[in-house]
C-alpha positions as CSV (number, residue, x, y, z in Angstrom):
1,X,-5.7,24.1,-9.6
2,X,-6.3,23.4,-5.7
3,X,-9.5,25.0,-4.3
4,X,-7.3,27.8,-2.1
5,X,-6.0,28.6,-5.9
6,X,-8.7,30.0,-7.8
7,X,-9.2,33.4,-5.5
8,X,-5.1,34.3,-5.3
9,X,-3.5,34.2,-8.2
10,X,-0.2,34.5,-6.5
11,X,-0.7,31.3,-4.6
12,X,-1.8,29.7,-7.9
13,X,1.8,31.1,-9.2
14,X,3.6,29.6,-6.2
15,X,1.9,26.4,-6.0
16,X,2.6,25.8,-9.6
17,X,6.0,26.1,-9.0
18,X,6.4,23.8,-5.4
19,X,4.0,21.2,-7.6
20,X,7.0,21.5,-10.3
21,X,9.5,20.7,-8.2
22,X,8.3,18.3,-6.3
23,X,7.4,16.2,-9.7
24,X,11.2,16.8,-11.0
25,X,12.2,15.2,-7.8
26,X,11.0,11.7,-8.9
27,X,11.8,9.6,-11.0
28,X,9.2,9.0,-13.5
29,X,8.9,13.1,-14.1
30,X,12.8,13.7,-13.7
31,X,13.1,12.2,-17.3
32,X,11.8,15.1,-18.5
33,X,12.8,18.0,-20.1
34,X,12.2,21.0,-18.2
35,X,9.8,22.9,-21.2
36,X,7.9,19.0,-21.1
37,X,7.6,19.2,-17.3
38,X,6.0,22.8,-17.7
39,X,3.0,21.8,-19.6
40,X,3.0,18.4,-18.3
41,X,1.9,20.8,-14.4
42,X,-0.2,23.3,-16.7
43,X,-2.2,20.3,-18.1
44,X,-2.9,19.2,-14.0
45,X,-6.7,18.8,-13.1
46,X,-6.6,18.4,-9.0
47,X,-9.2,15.8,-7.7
48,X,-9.9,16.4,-3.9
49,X,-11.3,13.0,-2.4
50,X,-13.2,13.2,0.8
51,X,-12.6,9.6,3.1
52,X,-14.4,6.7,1.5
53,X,-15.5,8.6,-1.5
54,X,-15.0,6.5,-5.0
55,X,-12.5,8.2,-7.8
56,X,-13.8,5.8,-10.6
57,X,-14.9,2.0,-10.9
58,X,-13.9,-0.8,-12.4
59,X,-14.4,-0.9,-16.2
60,X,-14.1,3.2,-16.9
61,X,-12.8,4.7,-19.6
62,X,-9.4,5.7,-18.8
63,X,-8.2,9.3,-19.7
64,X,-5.9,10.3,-17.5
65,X,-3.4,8.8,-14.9
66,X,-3.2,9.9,-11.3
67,X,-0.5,11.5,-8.6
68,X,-1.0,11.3,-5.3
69,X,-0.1,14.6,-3.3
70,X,-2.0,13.6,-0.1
71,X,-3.5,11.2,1.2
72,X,-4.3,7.7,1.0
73,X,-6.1,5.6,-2.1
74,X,-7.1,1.9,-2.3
75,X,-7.3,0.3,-5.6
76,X,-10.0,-3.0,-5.7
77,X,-11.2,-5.2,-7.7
78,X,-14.5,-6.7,-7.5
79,X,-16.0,-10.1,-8.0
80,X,-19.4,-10.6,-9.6
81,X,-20.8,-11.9,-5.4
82,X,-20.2,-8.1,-5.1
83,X,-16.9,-9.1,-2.6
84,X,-14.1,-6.7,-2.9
85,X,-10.4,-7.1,-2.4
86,X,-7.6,-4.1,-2.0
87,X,-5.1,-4.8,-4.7
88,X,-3.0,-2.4,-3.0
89,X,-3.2,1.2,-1.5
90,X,-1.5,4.4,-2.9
91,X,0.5,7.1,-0.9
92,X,1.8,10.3,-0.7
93,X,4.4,10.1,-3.9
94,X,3.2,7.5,-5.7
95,X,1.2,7.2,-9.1
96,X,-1.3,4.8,-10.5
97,X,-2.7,3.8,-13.3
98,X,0.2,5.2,-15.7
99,X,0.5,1.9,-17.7
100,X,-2.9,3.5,-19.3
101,X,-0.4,5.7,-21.2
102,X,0.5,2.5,-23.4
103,X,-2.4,1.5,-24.6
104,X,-5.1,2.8,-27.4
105,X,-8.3,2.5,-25.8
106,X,-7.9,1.7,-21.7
107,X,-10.2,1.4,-19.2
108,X,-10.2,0.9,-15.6
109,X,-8.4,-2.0,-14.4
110,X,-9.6,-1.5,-10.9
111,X,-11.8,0.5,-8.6
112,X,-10.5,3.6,-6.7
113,X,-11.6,4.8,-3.5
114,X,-10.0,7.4,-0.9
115,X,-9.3,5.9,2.5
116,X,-8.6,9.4,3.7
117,X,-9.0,13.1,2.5
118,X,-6.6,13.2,-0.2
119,X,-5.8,15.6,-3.0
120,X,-4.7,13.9,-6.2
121,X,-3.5,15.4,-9.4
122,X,-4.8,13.9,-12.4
123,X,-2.3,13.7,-15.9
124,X,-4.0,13.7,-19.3
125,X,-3.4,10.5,-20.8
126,X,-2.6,11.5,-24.5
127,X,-0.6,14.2,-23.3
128,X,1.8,12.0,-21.7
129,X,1.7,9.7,-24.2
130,X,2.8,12.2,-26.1
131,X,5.8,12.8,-24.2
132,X,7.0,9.6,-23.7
133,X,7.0,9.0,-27.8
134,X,8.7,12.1,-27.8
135,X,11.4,10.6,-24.9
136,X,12.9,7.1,-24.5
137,X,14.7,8.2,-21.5
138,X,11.0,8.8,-20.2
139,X,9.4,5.7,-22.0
140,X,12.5,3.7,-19.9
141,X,11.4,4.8,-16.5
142,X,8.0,4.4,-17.1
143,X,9.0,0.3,-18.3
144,X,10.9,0.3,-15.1
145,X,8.5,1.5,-12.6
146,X,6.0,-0.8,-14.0
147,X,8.2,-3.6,-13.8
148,X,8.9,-3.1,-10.3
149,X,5.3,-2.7,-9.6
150,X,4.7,-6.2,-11.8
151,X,7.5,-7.6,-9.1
152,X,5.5,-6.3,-6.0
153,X,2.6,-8.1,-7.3
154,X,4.1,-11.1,-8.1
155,X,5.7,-11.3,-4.6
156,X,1.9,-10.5,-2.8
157,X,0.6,-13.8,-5.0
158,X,3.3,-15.6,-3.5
159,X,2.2,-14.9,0.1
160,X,-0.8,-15.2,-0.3
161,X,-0.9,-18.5,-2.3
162,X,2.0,-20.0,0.6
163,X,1.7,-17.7,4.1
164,X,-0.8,-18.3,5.9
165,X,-2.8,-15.7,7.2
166,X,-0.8,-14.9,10.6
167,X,2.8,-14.9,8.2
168,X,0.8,-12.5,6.2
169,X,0.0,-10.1,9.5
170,X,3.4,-11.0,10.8
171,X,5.2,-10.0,7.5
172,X,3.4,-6.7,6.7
173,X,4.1,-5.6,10.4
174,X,7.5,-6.5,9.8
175,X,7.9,-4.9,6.6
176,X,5.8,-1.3,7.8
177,X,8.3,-1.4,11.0
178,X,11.5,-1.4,9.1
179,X,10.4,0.8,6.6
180,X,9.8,3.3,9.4
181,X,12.9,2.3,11.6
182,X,10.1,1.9,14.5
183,X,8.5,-0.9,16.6
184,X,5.4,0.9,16.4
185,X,3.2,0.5,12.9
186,X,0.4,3.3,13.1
187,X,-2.4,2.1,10.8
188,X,-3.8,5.1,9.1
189,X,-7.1,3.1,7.9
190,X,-9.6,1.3,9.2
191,X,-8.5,-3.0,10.2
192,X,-11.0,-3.8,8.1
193,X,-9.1,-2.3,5.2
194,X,-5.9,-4.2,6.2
195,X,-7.8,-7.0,6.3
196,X,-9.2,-6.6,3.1
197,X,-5.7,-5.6,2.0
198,X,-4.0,-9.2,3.3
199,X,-6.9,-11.4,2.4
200,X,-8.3,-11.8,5.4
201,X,-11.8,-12.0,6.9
202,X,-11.9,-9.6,9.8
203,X,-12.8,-11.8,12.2
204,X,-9.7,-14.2,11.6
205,X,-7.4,-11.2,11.6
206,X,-9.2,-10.1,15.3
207,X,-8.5,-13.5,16.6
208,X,-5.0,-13.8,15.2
209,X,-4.3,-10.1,16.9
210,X,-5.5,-11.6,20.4
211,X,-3.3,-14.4,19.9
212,X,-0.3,-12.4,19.1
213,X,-1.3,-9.8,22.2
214,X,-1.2,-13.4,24.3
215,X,2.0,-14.0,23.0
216,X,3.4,-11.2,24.4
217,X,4.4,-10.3,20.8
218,X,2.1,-7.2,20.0
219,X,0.8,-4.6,22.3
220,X,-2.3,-2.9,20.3
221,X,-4.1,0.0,21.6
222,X,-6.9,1.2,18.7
223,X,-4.4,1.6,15.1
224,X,-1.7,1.5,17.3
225,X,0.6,-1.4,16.6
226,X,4.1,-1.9,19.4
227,X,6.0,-4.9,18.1
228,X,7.0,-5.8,21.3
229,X,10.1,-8.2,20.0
230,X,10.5,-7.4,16.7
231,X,13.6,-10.0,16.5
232,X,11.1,-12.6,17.4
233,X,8.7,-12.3,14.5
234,X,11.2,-11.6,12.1
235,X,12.6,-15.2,12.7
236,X,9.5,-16.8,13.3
237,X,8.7,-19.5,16.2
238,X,9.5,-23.1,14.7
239,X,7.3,-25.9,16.8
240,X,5.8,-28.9,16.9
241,X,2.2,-27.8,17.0
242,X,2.6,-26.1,13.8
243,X,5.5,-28.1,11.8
244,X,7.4,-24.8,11.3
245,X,4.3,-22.7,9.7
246,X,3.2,-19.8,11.5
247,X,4.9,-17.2,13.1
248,X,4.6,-16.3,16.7
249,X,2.3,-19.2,17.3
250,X,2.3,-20.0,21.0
251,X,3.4,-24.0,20.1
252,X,4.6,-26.2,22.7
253,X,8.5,-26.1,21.6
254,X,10.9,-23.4,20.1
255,X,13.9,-24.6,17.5
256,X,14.4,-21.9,15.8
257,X,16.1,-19.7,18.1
258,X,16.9,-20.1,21.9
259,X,15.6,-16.8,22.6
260,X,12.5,-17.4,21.5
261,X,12.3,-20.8,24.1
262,X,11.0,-18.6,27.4
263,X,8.4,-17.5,24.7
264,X,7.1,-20.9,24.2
265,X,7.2,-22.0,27.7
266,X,5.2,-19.3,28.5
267,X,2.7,-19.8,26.3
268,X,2.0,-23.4,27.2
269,X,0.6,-21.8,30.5
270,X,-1.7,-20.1,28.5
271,X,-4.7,-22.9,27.2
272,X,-7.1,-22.4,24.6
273,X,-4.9,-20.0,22.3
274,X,-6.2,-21.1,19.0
275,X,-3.8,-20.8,15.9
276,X,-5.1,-19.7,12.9
């Protein structure tokens, strides 16, 4: 139950039934039956995470699965140096940690901590399990969500094994501004959590910004992000200073596209622009 629940029943009531709704909406829940979905929201315990405050560590006992209704989470793993890295970070919409639901005795794969406030609602983990021996049609999108999540991950290893770190930037800008039909990507954390995020030390990402600004490719005020020519770093810059491998690199020839040729000639006039 939310905090603003436990004095009105009323709200409680109506709450119950948005939270209901909301759940049947997705995928994973819209398997179930409407009686299974009922005690599936009755069975809710709402975890309200302040910014930066930890949910649970690496190595817990897993007993429940989470939903996030607001907010922002970031799952990490951690190395025995004490160094961190994001695995990935969790909106509005989105679960994690449901593939606990298939095993006997889980425990925490990763870390969690909130990036922002965020209210989460947490799912009993033999509960569900229950349901989904109960339901195949349940047990199927469950399989499927995780296997898209498996293909998400395996496409981050390939980046980050064969992108370099500016193909990295250039490709999650890309990605956020199409998802959002902007130019401008508004970064709702910290850059040191997006550097953390694309394996990146936050210095190199700082440096690789300024060169993009340079470039005339960015235009960065604070978490504000203006892709400035969006076709341009979609296709990438092709040059001889780089042999084709980063993307908006100010390199002394363009091949790739002749509108991206005014882009290198400018940025010969511009000396000491290091490339990542």
């Amino acid at each position: 139950m939310c905090r603003e629940c436990f004095s009105d029943p009323q709200l409680a009531s109506e709450c119950g039934v948005r939270r209901t709704e909301h759940l049947r909406s997705l995928p994973l829940f819209s398997a179930l039956e409407d009686p299974q979905l009922e005690t599936l929201v009755e069975s809710v315990v709402v975890h309200e995470v302040s910014a930066d405050g930890w949910l649970y560590f690496q190595g817990d006992p897993a007993d429940c699965f989470f939903f996030v209704e607001e907010g922002q989470i970031a799952l990490l793993r951690h190395s025995s140096s004490g160094d961190e890295v994001i695995v990935t970070i969790v909106g509005p919409g989105e679960t994690f940690e449901d593939e606990t639901v298939l095993l006997d005795d889980p425990r925490r794969a990763v870390s969690c901590r909130a990036l922002t406030a965020s209210r989460l609602l947490c799912f009993d983990r033999e509960l569900f399990s229950g349901l989904v021996d109960e339901s195949p049609r349940l047990a199927r999108q469950l399989l499927l969500l995780l296997h898209r999540r498996n293909q998400m991950l395996l496409d981050e290893i390939e980046q980050k094994t064969l992108q370099s770190a500016t193909e990295r930037l250039m490709a999650f800008l890309v990605r956020e501004a199409t998802d959002t039909r902007s130019p401008r990507v508004s970064l709702t954390y910290p850059k040191r959590v997006l550097a953390a995020r694309l394996s990146i030390k936050p210095e190199t990402l700082s440096r690789i910004f300024s060169k993009l600004q340079k470039c005339d490719l960015l235009d960065i005020e604070g978490n504000e992000i203006t892709l400035v020519q969006p076709a341009a770093l979609r296709e990438g810059l092709s040059c001889e200073t780089c042999c084709r491998r980063f993307w908006g690199c100010p390199g002394a020839v363009a091949k790739s596209s002749p509108a991206l040729a005014g882009l290198a000639l400018r940025s010969q006039s511009q000396p000491g622009i290091a490339t990542p």
